[in-house]
C-alpha positions as CSV (number, residue, x, y, z in Angstrom):
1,X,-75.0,-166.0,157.1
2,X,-74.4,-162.6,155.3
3,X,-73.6,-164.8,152.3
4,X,-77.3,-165.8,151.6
5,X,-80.2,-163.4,152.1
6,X,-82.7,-166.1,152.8
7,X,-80.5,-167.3,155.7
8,X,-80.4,-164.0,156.9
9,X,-84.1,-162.8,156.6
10,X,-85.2,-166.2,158.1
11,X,-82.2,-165.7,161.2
12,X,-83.9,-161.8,161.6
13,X,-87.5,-163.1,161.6
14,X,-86.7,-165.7,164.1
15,X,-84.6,-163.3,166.5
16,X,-87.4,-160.5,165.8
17,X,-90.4,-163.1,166.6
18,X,-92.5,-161.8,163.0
19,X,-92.6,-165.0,161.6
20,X,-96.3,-165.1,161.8
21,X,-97.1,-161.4,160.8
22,X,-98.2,-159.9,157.6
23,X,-94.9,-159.8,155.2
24,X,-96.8,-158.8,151.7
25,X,-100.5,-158.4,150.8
26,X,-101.4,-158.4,146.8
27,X,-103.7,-155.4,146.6
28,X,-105.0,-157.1,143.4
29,X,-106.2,-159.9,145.4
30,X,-105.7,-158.9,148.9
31,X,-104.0,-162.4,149.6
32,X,-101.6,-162.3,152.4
33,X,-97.6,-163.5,152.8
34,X,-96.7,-164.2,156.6
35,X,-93.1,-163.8,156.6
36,X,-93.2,-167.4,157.4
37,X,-94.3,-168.2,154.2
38,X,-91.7,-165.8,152.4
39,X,-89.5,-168.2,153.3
40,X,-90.7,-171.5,152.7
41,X,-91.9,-170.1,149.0
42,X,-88.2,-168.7,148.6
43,X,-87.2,-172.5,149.8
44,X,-89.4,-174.5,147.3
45,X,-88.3,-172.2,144.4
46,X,-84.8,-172.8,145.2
47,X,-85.7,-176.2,144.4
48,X,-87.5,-175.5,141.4
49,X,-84.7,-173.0,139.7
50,X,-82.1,-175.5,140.7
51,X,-84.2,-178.2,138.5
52,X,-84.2,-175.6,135.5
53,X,-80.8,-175.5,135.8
54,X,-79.7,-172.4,137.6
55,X,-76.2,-172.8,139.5
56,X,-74.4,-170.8,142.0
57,X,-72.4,-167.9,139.7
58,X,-75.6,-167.5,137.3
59,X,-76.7,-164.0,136.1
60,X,-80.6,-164.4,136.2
61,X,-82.7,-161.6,135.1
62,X,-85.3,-161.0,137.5
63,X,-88.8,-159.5,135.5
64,X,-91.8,-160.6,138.4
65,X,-92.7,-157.1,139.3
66,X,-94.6,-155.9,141.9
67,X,-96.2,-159.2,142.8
68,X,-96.0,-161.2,146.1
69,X,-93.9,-164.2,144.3
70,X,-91.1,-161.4,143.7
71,X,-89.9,-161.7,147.2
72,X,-89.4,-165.0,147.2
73,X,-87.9,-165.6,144.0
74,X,-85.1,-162.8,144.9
75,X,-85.0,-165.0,148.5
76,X,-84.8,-168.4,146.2
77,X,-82.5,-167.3,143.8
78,X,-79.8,-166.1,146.1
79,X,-80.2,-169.5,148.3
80,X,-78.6,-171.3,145.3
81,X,-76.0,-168.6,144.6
82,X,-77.4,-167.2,141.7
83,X,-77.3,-163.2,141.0
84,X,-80.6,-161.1,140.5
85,X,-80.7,-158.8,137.8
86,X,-83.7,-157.0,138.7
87,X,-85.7,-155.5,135.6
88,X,-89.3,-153.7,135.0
89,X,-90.9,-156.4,132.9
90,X,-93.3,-153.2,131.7
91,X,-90.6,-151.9,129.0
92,X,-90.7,-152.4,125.9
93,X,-88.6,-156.0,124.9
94,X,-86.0,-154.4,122.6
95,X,-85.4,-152.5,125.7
96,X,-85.3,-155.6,128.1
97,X,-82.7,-157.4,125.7
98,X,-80.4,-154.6,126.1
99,X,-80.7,-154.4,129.7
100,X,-80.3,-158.1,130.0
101,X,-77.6,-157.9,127.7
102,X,-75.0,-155.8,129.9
103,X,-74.5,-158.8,132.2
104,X,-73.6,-162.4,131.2
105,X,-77.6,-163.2,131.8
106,X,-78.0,-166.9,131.4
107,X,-81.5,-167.6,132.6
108,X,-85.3,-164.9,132.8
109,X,-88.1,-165.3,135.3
110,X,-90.6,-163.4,134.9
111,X,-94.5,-163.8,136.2
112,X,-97.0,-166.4,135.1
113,X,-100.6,-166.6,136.5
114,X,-99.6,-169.8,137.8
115,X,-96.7,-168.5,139.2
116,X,-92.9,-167.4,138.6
117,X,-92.5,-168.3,134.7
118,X,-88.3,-170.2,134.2
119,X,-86.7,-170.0,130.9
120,X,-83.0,-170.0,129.4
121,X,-81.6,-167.0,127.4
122,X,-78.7,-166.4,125.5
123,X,-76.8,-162.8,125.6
124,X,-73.6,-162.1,124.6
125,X,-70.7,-161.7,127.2
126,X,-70.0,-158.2,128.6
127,X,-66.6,-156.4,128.1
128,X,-64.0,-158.5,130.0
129,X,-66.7,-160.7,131.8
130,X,-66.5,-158.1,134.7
131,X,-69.7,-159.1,136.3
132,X,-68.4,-162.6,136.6
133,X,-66.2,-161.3,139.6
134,X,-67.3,-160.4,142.8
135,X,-67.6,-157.4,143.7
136,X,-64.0,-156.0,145.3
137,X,-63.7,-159.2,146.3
138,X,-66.7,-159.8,148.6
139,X,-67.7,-163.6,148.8
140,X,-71.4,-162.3,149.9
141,X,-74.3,-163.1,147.3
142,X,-74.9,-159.6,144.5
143,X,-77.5,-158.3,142.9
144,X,-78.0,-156.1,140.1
145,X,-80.1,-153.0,139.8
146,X,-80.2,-150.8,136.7
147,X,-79.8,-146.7,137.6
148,X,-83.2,-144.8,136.3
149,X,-82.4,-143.6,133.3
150,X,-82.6,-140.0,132.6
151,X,-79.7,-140.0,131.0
152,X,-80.9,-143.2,128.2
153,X,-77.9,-145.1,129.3
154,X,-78.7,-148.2,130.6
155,X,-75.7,-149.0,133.8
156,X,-75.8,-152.0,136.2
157,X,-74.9,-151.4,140.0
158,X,-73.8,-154.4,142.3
159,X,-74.8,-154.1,145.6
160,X,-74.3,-157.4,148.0
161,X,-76.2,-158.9,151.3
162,X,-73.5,-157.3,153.0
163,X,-75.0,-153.9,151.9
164,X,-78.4,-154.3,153.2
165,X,-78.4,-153.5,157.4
166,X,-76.3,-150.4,155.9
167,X,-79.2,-149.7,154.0
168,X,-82.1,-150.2,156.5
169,X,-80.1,-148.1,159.4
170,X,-79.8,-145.1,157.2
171,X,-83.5,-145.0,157.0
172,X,-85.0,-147.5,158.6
173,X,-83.8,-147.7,161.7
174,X,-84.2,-146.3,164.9
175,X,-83.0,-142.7,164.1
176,X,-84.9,-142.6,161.2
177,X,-88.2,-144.3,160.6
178,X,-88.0,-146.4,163.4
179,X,-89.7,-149.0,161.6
180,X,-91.5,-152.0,163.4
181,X,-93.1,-155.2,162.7
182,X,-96.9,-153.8,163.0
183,X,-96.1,-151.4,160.6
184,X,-97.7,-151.1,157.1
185,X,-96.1,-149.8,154.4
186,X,-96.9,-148.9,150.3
187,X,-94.6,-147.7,147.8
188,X,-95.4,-145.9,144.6
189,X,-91.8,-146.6,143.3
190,X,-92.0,-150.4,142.9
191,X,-89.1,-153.2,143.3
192,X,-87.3,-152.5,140.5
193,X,-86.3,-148.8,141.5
194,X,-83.3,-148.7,144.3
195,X,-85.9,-146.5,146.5
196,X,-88.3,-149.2,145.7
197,X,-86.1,-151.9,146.3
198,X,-85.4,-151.1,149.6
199,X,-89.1,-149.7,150.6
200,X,-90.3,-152.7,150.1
201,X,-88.0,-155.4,150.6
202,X,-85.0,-154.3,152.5
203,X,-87.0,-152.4,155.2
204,X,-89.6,-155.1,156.0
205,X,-86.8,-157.8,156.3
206,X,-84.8,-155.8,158.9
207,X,-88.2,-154.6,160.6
208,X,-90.4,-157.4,160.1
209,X,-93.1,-154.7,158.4
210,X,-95.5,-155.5,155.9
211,X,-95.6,-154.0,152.3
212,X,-98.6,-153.8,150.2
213,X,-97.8,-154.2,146.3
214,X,-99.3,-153.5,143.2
215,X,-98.5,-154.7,139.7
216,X,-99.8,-151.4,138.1
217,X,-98.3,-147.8,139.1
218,X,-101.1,-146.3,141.4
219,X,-102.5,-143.0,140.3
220,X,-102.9,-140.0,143.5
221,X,-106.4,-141.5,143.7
222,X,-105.4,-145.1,143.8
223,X,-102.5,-144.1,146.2
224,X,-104.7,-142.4,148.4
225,X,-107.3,-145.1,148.6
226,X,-104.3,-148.1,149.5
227,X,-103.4,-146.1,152.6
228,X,-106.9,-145.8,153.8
229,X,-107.6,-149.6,152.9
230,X,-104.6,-151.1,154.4
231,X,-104.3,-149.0,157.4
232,X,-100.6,-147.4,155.8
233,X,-98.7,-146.5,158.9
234,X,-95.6,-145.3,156.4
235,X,-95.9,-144.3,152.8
236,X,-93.3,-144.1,150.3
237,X,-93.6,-141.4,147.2
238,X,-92.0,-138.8,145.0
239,X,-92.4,-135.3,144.9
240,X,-94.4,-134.9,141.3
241,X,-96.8,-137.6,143.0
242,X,-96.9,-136.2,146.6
243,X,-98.1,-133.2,144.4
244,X,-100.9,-134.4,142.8
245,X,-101.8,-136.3,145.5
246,X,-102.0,-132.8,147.6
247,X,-104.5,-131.5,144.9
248,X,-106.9,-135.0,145.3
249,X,-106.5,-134.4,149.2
250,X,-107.7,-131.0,149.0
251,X,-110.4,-131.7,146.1
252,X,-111.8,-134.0,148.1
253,X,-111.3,-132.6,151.9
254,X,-109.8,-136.6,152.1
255,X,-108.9,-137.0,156.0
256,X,-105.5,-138.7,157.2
257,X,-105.2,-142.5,156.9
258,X,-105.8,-143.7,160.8
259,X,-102.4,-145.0,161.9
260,X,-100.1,-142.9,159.4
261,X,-97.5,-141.1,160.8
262,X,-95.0,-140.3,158.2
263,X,-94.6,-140.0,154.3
264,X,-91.6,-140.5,153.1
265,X,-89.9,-138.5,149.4
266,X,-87.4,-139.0,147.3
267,X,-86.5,-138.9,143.6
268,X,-85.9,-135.3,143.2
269,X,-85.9,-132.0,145.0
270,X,-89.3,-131.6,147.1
271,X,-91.0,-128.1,147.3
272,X,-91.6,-126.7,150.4
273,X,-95.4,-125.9,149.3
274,X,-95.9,-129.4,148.2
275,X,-94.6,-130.4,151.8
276,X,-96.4,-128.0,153.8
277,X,-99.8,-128.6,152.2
278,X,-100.0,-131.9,153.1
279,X,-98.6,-131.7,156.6
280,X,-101.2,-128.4,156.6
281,X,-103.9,-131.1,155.8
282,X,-102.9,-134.5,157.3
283,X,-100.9,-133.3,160.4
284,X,-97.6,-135.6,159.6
285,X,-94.8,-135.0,158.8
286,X,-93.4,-135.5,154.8
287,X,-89.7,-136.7,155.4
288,X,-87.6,-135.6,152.4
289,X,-84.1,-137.7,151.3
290,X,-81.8,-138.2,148.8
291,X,-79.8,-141.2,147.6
292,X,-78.6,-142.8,144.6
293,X,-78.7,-146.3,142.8
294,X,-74.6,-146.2,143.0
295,X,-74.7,-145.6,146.9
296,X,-77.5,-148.2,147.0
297,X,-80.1,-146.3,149.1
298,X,-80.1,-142.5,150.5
299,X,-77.0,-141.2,152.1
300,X,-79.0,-138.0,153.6
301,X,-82.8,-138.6,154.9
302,X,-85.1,-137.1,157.5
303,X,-86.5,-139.0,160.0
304,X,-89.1,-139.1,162.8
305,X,-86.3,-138.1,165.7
306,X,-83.6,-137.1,163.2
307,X,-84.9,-134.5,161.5
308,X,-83.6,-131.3,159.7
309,X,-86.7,-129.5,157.8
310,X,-86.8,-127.5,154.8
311,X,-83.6,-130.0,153.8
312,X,-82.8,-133.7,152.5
313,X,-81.8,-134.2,155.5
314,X,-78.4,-134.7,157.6
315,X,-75.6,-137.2,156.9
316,X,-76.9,-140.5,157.3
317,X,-75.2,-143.1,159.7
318,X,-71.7,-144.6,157.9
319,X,-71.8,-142.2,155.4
320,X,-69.7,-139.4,154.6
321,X,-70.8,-136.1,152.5
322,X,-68.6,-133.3,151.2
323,X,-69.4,-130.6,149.2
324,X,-66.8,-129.3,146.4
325,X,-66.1,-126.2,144.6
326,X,-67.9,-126.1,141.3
327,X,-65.6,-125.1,138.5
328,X,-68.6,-124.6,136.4
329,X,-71.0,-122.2,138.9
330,X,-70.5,-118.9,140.3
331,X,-68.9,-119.3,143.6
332,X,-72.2,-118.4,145.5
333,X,-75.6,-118.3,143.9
334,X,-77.8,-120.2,146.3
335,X,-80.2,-118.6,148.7
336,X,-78.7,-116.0,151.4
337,X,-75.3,-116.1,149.1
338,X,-74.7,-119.7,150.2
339,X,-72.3,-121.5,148.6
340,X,-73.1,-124.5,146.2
341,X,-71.0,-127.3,145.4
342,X,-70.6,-130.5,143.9
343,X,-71.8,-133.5,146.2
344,X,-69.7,-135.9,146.7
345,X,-70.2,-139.1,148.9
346,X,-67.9,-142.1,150.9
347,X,-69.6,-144.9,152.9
348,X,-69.3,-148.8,152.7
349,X,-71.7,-149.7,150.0
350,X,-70.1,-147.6,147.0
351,X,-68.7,-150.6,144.7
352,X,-65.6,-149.7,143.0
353,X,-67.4,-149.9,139.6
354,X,-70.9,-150.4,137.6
355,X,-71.5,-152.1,134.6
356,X,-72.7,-150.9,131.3
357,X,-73.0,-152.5,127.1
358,X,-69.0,-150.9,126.5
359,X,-67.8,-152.3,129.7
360,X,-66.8,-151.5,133.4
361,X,-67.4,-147.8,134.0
362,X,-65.2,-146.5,137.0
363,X,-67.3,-145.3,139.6
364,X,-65.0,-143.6,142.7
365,X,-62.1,-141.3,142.5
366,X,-59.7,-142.4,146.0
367,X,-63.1,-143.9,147.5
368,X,-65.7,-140.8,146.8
369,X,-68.0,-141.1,144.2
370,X,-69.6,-137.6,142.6
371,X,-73.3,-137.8,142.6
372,X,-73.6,-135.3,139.9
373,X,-76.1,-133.1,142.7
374,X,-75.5,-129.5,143.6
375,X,-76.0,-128.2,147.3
376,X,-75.4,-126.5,150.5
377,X,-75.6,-127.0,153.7
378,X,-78.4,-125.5,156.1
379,X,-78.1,-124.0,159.1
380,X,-79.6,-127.3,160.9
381,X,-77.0,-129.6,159.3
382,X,-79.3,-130.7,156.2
383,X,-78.5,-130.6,153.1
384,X,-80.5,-128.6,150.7
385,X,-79.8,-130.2,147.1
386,X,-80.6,-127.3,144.3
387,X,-80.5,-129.7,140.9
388,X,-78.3,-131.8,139.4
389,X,-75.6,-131.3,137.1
390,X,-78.3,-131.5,133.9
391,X,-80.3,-129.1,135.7
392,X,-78.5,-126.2,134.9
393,X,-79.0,-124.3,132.3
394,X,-76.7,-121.7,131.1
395,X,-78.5,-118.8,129.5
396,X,-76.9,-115.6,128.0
397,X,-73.6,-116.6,130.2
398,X,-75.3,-117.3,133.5
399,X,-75.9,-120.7,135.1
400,X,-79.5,-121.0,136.1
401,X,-80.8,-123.8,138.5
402,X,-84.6,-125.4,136.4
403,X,-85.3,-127.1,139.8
404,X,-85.7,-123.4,141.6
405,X,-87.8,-122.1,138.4
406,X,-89.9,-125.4,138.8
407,X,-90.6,-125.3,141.7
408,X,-92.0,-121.7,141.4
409,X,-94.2,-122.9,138.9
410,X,-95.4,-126.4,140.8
411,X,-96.3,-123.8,143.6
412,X,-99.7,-122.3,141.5
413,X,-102.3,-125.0,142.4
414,X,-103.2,-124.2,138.1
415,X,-99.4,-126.2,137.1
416,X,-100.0,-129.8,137.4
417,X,-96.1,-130.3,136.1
418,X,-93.4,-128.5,134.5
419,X,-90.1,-128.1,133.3
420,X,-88.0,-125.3,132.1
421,X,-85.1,-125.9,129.2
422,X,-82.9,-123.7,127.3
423,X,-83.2,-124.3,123.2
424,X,-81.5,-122.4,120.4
425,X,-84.4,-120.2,119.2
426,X,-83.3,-118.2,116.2
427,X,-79.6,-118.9,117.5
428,X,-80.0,-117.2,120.8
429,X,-80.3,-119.7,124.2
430,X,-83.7,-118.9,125.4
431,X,-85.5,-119.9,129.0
432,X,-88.2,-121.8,127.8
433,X,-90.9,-123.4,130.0
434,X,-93.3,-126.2,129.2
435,X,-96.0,-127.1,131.3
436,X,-98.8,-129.2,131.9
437,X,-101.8,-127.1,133.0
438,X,-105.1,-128.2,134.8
439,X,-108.0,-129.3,133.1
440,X,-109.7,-126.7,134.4
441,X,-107.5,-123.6,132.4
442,X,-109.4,-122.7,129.7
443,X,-107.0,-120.1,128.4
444,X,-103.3,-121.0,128.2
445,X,-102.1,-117.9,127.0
446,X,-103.8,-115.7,129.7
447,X,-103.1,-117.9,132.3
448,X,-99.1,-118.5,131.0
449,X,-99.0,-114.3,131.3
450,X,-100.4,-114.2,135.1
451,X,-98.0,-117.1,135.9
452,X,-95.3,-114.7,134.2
453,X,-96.0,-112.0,136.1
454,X,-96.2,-114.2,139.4
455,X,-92.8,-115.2,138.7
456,X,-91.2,-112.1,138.6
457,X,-92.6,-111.3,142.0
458,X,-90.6,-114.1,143.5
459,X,-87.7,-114.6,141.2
460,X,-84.8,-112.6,139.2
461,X,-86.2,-111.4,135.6
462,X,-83.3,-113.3,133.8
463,X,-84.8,-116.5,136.1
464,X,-88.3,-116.3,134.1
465,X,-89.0,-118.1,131.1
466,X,-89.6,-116.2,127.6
467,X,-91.3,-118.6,125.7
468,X,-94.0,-120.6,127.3
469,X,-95.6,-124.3,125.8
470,X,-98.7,-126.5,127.1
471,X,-97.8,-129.9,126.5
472,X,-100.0,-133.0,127.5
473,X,-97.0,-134.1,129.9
474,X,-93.5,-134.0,131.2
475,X,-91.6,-137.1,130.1
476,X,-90.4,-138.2,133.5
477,X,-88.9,-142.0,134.5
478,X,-91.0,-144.3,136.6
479,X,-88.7,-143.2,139.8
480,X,-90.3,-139.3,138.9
481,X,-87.0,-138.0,137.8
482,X,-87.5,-135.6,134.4
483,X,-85.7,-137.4,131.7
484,X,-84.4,-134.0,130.9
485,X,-82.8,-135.6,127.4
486,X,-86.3,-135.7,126.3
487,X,-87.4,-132.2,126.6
488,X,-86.4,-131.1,123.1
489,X,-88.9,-133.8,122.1
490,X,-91.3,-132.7,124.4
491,X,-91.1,-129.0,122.9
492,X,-91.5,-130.2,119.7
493,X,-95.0,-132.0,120.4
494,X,-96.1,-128.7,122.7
495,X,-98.0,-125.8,121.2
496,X,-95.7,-122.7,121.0
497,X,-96.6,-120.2,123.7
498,X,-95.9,-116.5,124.3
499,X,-92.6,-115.1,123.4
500,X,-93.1,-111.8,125.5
């Protein structure tokens, strides 16, 4: 049964008794999937992509989106063996061909008004036609799902059915959001995204909830407004968003969505401020995590009963976390003298390797893989991730965290986003900070000096920026993760601030 996911969702909605509930509401339309008819869609498109041609073994890009027919077309092309590749069908094509292109890809659906749209491509073989193999040898059907980007470098992770109750019991299981078939969910990261991924699609399979989709990204207003109209009893966001959406709240004096009783984050590190104003406001709480497109879903997460605030979380089930010395950071120089290290992580769904245009790239080192996060652990078992490896900037011989800096800044209600970078000015490395101020400023400069001398209230003067820039916005991925390799660009475009 673990060898075909619509055998397994229609086996979980049978034993759960959800058949007949809500499965995925269009928001566009407000038409509503039963789980029931997940299944007999995913059935008759079975049908359909074996007529155009799709066999078991095919690499099939998946490009639907957030739309109702994207459940069952994943559900349909796994009954015929096929692998999903699953892509945003929002970038730009050159973009989409590349993607495409790392995997043998044989055959595109993507979204038609009448439905899901069939049609035959041709890419060139990968390096070694590594994706033709099953992954370490597991006979159970794969997907594909592309890592975010920040880094520009488009890599394809292999996770299996196998995978997936791993997946729902670190989160959403009964020790963590103890999910359940009259619950409503919405997303703001969408299928494509690992968190989005399982959001909407692995949680309401194992839990028999409902998920309203979108095809467009909502804005804080739009996000707002979905929870109140569906009756959102779980909602799924990142911290820039949970941000904004804090501002809207408190613009508006917005009360709490009847019925919701947790909001979920992810993507980056959350600020405590961000956190607290909206538990402040709503009274529930906002359940921080962290996890990775490699491990397939978060490997540390908060939940309703298991809960360790002010963290990512603790260690979720079947996973394994260690943190190791980093050769290149101090030895202590998080909070309290606590010791940072590297994370590294061990559980069942790490695949030996991922895919990417030059070949297989080696993921584990004797069965760990290194996230590329820097941490500690909290007093309350959590862990308490302080930036990632690209995060750190080294300035005049020290290594400063941007996440701690930024998160300073994201505390003045006047910062609608930031970032902080470290550019060759005159030949010198110099702690520069752009950031994306609120309509209402009407004085960058004087307001960049206050947040200046805010900043030094709260943080080491080496750990405040020098040179300040208003730029229209902080290039970010749609997941909410800075693509940090575009900041020099972003500098560029800015107006020069204060060198003081």
């Amino acid at each position: 049964m673990e060898s075909d996911t619509l055998l397994l969702a229609t086996h979980l909605a049978d034993r759960g008794g959800w058949g007949d509930t809500a499965a995925v509401v269009d928001e566009r339309t407000g038409d509503v999937l039963r789980h029931r008819d997940v299944h007999a869609r995913a059935q008759e498109l079975a049908g359909t992509f074996v007529d155009h041609g799709i066999r078991s073994g095919d690499h099939v890009g998946l490009l639907i989106g957030d739309r109702p027919d994207w459940m069952p077309a994943f559900l349909g092309l796994h009954s015929v063996g096929a692998v999903p590749l699953v892509v945003n069908p929002d970038l730009d094509s050159r973009v989409r061909v590349r993607m495409l292109g790392v995997l043998p890809t044989r055959f595109v659906v993507s979204h038609r008004e009448c439905g899901p749209h069939i049609e035959r491509v041709a890419t060139r073989p990968p390096h070694g036609e590594e994706s033709r193999r099953s992954l370490d040898g597991a006979a159970s059907s794969r997907y594909y799902l592309y890592s975010s980007g920040t880094t520009s470098v488009p890599k394809a992770v292999a996770h299996t059915v196998a995978d997936l109750p791993y997946f729902h019991a670190a989160v959403g299981g009964a020790d963590g959001l103890d999910l359940r078939a009259d619950d409503t969910l919405v997303s703001l990261s969408q299928y494509y995204f690992t968190y989005g991924f399982n959001n909407q699609f692995v949680y309401p399979l194992f839990s028999g909830a409902s998920v309203v989709v979108s095809p467009r990204r909502r804005s804080p207003e739009g996000f707002a407004d979905t929870l109140h109209r569906y009756g959102a009893t779980v909602a799924f966001s990142v911290p820039s968003a949970l941000a904004r959406l804090a501002d809207h709240v408190e613009a508006t004096a917005m009360e709490r969505p009847e019925g919701l009783r947790a909001l979920v984050s992810a993507g980056e590190p959350l600020p405590h401020s961000v956190a607290a104003r909206l538990e402040d406001r709503w009274q529930v709480p906002v359940l921080n995590q962290i996890g990775s497109t490699e491990v397939g879903n978060a490997f540390c997460a908060n939940g309703v009963a298991r809960r360790a605030e002010g963290t990512t979380g603790p260690v979720c089930p079947n996973y394994r976390v260690e943190l190791r010395e980093a050769a290149d950071l101090p030895p202590s120089v998080g909070p309290d003298g606590r010791k940072i290290g590297e994370v590294w992580v061990s559980g069942p769904t790490l695949p030996r390797t991922a895919v990417t245009v030059d070949g297989p790239l080696e993921l584990l080192a004797d069965g760990w893989w290194e996230t590329k996060d820097y941490g500690y652990w909290a007093d309350n078992g959590g862990l308490v991730v302080v930036g990632r490896t690209d995060d750190f900037l080294h300035v005049g011989g020290i290594s400063l965290s941007a996440v701690e800096i930024e998160t300073a800044l994201r505390s003045r209600p006047e910062v609608v986003d930031c970032a902080v970078l470290a550019p060759l000015v005159d030949g010198v490395t110099t702690l520069s900070a752009l950031v994306v101020l609120a309509p209402s400023v009407e004085d960058p400069e004087e307001r960049f000096a206050e947040l200046r001398a805010e900043l030094r209230r709260h943080l080491d003067p080496f750990r405040v920026p020098k040179r300040w820039t208003p730029v229209a916005e902080i290039p970010r991925t749609g997941s909410g993760k800075i693509m940090r390799h575009q900041l020099g660009h972003a500098l560029g475009a800015g107006e020069p601030g204060m060198d003081r």
